[in-house]
matplotlib code that plots the C-alpha trace (Angstrom):
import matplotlib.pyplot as plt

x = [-109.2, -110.6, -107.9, -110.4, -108.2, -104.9, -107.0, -107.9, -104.3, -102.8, -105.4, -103.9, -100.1, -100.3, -101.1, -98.1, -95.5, -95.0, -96.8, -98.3, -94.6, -91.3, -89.7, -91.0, -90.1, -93.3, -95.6, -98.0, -102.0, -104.5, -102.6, -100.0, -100.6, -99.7, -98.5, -98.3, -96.4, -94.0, -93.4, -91.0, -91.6, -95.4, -96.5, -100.2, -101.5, -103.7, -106.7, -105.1, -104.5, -101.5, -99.4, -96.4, -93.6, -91.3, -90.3, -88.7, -87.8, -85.3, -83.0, -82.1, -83.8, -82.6, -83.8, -87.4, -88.8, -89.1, -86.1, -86.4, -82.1, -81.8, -85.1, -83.0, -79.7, -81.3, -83.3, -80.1, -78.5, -81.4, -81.1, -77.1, -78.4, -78.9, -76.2, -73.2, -71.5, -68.3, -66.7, -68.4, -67.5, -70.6, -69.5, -65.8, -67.4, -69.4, -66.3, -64.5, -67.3, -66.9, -63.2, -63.0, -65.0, -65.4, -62.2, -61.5, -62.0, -59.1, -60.6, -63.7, -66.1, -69.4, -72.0, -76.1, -76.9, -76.3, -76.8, -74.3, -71.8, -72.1, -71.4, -68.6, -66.7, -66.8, -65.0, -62.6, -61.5, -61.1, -59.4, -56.8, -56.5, -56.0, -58.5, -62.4, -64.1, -66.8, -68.0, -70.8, -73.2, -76.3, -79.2, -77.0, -78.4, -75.7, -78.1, -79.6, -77.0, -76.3, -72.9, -74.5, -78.1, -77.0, -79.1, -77.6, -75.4, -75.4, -71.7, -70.3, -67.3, -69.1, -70.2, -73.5, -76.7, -78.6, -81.3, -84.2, -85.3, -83.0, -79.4, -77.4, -75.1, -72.2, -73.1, -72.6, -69.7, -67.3, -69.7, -69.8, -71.6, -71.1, -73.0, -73.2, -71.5, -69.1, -66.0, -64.5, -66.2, -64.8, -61.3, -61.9, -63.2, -60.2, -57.5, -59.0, -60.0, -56.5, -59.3, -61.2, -60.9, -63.0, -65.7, -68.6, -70.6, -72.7, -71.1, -74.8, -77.4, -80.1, -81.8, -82.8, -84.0, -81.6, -78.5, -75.8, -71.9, -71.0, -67.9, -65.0, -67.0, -65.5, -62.0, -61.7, -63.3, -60.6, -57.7, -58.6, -59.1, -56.0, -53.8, -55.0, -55.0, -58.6, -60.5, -62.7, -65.5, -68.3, -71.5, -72.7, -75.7, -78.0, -75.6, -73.1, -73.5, -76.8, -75.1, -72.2, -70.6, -68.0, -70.2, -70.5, -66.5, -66.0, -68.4, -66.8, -63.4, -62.8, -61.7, -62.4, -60.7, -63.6, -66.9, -70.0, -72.5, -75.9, -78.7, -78.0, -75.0, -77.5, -79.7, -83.1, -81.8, -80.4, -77.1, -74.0, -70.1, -67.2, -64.5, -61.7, -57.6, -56.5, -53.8, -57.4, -59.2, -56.4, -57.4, -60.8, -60.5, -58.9, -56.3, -56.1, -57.7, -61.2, -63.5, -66.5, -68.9, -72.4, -73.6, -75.4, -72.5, -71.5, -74.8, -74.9, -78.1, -77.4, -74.1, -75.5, -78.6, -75.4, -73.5, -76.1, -76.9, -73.6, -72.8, -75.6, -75.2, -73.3, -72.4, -75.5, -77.5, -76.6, -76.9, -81.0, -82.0, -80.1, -81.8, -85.1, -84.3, -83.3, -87.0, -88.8, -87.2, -87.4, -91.6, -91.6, -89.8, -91.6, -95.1, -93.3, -93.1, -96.5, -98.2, -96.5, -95.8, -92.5, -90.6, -88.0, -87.2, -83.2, -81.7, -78.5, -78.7, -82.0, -82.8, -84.7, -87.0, -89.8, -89.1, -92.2, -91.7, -88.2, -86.2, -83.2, -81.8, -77.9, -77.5, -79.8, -80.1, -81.8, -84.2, -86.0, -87.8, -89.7, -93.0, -93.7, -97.2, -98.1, -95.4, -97.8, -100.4, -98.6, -98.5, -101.7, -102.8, -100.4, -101.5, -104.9, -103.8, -101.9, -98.2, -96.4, -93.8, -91.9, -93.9, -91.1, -90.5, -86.7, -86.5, -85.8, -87.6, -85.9, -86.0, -85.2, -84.9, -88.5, -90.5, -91.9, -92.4, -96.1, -95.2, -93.3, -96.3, -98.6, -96.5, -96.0, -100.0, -100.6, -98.0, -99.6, -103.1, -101.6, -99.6, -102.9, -105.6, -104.1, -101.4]
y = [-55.7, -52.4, -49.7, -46.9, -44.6, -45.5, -45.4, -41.8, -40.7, -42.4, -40.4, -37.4, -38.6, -39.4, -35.7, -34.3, -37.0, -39.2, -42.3, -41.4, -42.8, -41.7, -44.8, -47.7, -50.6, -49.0, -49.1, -51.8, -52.2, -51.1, -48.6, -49.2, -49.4, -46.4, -47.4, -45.1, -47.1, -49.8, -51.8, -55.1, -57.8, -55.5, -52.7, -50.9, -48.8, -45.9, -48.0, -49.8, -52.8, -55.1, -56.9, -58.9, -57.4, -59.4, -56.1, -54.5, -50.7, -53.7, -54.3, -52.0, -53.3, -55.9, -55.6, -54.7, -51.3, -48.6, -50.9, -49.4, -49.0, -47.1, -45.0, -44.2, -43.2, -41.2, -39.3, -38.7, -37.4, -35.0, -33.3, -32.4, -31.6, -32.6, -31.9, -30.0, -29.6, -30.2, -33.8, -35.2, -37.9, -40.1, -39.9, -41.4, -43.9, -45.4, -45.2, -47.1, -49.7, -50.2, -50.3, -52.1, -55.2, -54.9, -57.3, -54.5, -51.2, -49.8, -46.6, -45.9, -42.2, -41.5, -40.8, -41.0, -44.0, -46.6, -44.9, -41.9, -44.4, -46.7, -43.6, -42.0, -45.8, -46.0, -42.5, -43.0, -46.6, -44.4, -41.7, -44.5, -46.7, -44.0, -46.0, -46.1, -49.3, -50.9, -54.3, -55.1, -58.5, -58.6, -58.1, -56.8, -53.1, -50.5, -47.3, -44.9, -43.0, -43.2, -45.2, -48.3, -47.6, -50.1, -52.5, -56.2, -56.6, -59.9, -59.5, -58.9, -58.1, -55.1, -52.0, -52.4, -50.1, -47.5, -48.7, -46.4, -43.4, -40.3, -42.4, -40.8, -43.5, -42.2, -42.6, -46.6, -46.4, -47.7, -50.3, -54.0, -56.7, -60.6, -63.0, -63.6, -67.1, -67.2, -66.4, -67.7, -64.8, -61.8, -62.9, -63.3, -59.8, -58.5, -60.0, -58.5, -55.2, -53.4, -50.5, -51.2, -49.8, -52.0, -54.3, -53.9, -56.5, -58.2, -60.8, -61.9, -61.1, -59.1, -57.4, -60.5, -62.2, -64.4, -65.5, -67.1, -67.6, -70.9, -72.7, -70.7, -68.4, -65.5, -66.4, -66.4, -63.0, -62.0, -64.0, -62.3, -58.7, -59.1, -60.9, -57.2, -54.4, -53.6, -52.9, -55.1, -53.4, -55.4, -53.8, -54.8, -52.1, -55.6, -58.0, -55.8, -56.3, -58.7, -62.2, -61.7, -59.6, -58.9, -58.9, -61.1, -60.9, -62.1, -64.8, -66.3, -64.6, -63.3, -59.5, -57.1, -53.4, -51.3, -52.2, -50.5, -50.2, -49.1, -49.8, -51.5, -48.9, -46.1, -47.8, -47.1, -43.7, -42.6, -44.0, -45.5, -45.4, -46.4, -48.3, -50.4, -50.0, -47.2, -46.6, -46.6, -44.6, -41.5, -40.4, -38.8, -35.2, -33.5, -35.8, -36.9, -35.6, -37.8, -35.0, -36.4, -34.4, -34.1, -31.9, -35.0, -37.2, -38.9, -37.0, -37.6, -39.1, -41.4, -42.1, -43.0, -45.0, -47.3, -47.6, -48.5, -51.2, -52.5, -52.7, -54.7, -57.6, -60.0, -63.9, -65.2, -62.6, -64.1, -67.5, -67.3, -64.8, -68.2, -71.0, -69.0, -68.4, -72.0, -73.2, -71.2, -72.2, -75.7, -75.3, -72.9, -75.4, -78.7, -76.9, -76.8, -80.2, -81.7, -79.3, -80.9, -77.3, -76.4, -73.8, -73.0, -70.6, -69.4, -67.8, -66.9, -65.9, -63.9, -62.7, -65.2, -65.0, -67.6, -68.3, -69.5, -71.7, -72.8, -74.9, -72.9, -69.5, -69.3, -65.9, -63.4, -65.8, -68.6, -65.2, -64.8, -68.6, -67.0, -66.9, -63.2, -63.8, -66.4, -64.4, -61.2, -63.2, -64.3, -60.9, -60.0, -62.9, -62.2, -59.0, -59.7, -62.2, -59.8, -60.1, -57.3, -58.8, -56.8, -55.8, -57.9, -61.1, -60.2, -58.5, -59.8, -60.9, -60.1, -61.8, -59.3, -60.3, -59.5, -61.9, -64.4, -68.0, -66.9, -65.0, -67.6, -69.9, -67.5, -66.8, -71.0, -71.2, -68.9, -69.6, -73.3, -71.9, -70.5, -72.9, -75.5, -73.4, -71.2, -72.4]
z = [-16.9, -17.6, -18.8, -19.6, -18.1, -19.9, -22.8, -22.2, -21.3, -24.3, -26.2, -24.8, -25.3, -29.1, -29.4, -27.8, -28.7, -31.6, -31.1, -27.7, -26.1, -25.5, -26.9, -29.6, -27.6, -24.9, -27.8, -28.9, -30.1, -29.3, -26.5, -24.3, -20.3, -18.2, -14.9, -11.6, -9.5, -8.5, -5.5, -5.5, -8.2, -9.5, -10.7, -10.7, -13.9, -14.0, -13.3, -10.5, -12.1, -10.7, -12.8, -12.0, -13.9, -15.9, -18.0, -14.9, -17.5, -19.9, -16.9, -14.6, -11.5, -10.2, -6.5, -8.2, -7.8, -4.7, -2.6, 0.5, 0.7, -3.1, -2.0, 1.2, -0.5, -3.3, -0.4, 1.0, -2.0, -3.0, 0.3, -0.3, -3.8, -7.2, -9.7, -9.3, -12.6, -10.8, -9.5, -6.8, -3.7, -4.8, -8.9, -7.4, -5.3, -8.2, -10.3, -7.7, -7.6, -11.5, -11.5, -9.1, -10.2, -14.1, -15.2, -18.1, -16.4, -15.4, -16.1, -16.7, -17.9, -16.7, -19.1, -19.3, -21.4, -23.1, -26.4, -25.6, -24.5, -27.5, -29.3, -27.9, -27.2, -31.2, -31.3, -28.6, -30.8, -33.7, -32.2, -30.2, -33.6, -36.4, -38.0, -39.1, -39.7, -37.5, -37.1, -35.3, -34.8, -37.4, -35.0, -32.2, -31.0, -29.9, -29.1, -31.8, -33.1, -37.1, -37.6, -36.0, -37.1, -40.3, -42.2, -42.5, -45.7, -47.3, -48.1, -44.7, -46.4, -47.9, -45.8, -44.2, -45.8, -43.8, -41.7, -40.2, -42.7, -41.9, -41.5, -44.7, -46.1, -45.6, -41.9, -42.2, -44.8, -42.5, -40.5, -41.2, -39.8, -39.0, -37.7, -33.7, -33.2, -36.5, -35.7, -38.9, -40.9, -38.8, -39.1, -42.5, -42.5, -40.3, -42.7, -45.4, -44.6, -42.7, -41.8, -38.8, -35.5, -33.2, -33.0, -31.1, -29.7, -27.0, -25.1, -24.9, -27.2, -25.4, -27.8, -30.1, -26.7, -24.9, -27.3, -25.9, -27.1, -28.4, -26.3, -27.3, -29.5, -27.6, -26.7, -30.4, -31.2, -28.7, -30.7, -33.6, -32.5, -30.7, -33.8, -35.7, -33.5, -33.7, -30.1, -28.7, -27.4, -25.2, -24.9, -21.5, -21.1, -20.2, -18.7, -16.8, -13.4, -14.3, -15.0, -12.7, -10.2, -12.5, -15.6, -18.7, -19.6, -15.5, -16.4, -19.7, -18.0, -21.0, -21.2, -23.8, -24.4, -23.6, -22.2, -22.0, -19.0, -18.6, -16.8, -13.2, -13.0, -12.7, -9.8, -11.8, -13.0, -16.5, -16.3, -19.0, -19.2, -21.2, -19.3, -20.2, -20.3, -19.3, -22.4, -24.5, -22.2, -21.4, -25.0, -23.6, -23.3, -21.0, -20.8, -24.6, -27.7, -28.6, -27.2, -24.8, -22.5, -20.7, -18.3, -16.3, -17.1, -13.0, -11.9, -8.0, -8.0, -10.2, -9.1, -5.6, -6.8, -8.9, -5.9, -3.7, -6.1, -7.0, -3.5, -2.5, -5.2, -3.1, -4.8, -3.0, -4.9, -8.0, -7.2, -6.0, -9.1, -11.2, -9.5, -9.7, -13.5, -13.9, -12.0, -14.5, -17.6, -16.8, -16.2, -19.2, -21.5, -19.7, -20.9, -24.4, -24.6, -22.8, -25.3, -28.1, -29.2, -31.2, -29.0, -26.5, -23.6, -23.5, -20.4, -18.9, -15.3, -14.2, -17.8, -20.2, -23.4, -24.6, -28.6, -30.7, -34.1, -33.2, -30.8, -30.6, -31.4, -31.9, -34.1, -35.6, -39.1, -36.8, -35.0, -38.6, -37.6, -34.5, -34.8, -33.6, -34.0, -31.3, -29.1, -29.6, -28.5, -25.7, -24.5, -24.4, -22.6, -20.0, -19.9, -19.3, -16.7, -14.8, -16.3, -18.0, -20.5, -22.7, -26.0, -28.3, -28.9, -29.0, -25.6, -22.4, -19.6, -16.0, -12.5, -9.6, -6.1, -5.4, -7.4, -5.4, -5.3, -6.2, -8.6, -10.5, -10.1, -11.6, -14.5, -14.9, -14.5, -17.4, -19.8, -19.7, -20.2, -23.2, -24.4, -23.5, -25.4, -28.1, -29.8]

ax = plt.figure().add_subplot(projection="3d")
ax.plot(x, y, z, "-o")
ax.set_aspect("equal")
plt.show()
């Protein structure tokens, strides 16, 4: 494929923003693709190039791009206007759709992402407990704010170490991490340490790939959070709404204190919230003192795009984006094993991720045996076959309702070819 002119606008990018993109995960050698539009299960780049998308923007579409109902409702909405800075009928209806369905929320605040949510859930916990301590999931990503920005300690009874340049370490003092799948070493933690306020994890891990929880791994996270007053906070910015119509904690019926959502919430538009019990949740300002605000926070655009979303995932939804999943997993994992090639594909509903070098991934300890290599490959062969995966070998890939039966097959066809003549 030629990409002279992504090539050309990448050269003008890297010399108005660091690293030619807005975000890391969009970056990769020798320049990313620019695309200009979107229709369905594809999108087309500068140099009109289609690719079948497997990326679909890390989640938030799951009925594929332009659907012809959000494109309608956000139309809509424009025309009555675009932000208010006052409540609005379409920030209550999307409030009623997340109450209403998300086991936990009995009360739930708008916000813009997943990042400002992580943030401002970790505050609220502090400001309902009285106390400080964090524990989250080594490898587990919470948004990129400073208190969960923390390097792994090897003592995980010992607080964690800045990660990125720029994190001061008092920033991480009070955050600890445990491994995904342990639950013997957070109540460890939690008896021994009388100072934490929540823990903050992913019901499943979506930014090491696809991790899943062992049987009963979270009903006794939520033993043990319970047994010592410290809020359990799930961080569903990739699974809420994506695995279930009631979310990851519907699916493993298992409820945590506070959730987080992101992504499908916002219908394709900036979009996250902190919802949970209400006794929790009444400490937000104005009705308690844990201060939270944003002047785009329930924006009506966004808060239309959600509900037109949320609305239309009905049960039968879910159950083709699984059995699609489920089809190509099974032909992923099938050329696997013809190729006599040591890896694995994990999924959980309509999100899934190919591992090289392993033949299963159950916490981020087991992650350090991918090989990241042969996954980079991966990518640019799909690339130049016409499929856009995620950059990473620790995102996700996603199935929306759009991808076809061809579009499966094509993906099947190439993986194969890969698997057959490069690894």
């Amino acid at each position: 494929m030629k990409r002279t002119t992504s090539k050309k606008l990448y050269s003008e990018s890297e010399k108005l923003t660091p690293g030619g993109v807005s975000s890391p995960v969009r970056s990769f050698a020798p320049f990313p693709v620019f695309m200009k539009n979107g229709k369905g299960g594809t999108i087309t780049d500068a140099d009109n190039n289609d690719y079948i998308d497997l990326c679909m923007a890390y989640g938030p579409l799951i009925f594929g791009h332009a659907h012809p109902k959000i494109v309608e409702t956000v139309g809509k909405q424009m025309e009555n206007g675009t932000v208010f800075g006052t409540p609005s009928e379409a920030e209550l209806r999307l409030l009623r759709n997340i109450c209403s369905r998300v086991p936990c929320a009995e009360s739930a605040r708008l916000m813009n992402s997943g990042t400002e949510a992580t943030m401002h859930s970790i505050r609220l916990a502090r400001g309902f407990t009285g106390k400080n301590g964090i524990v989250m999931v080594n490898g587990g990503f919470h948004g990129a704010h400073d208190a969960l920005l923390a390097g792994i300690s090897e003592d995980p009874f010992t607080h964690c170490v800045p990660w990125p340049k720029g994190v001061p370490e008092d920033a991480v003092k009070n955050t600890f991490s445990i491994e995904y799948n342990d639950p013997e070493v957070l109540n460890q933690l939690l008896h021994r340490n009388k100072d934490i306020a929540a823990v903050i994890m992913e019901p499943i891990m979506g930014n090491r790939g696809v991790i899943t929880p062992k049987k009963g791994y979270l009903e006794d996270v939520r033993k043990i959070t319970s047994e010592n007053d410290v809020v359990l906070i799930f961080d569903e910015v990739i699974t809420g709404f994506r695995v279930a119509p009631d979310s990851a904690q519907g699916f493993y019926k298992v409820t945590p204190d506070l959730c987080i959502l992101g992504k499908i919430i916002g219908g394709g538009f900036p979009a996250g919230a902190v919802a949970g019990k209400k006794e929790i949740m009444d400490e937000f300002a104005p009705s308690g003192k844990v201060y939270q605000a944003g002047t785009f926070s329930g924006n009506p655009i966004t808060a239309a795009a959600g509900s037109a979303v949320i609305e239309m995932l009905t049960p039968d939804i879910y159950r083709g984006l699984s059995k699609r999943t489920n089809t190509i997993v099974s032909i992923l994992n099938d050329s696997f094993s013809d190729a006599g090639v040591l890896g694995c594909v994990q999924y959980s509903n309509s999100m899934f991720q190919v591992f090289f070098g392993t033949d299963s991934v159950e916490c981020y300890g087991d992650s350090s045996e991918v090989d990241v290599i042969v996954h980079r490959d991966l990518f640019k062969h799909m690339l130049d076959s016409g499929i856009y995966l995620p950059p990473s070998a620790f995102e996700v890939n996603f199935l929306c309702t759009e991808h076809t039966d061809e579009h499966l097959s094509k993906v099947a066809e190439e993986f194969d070819s890969f698997i057959g003549g490069s690894v």
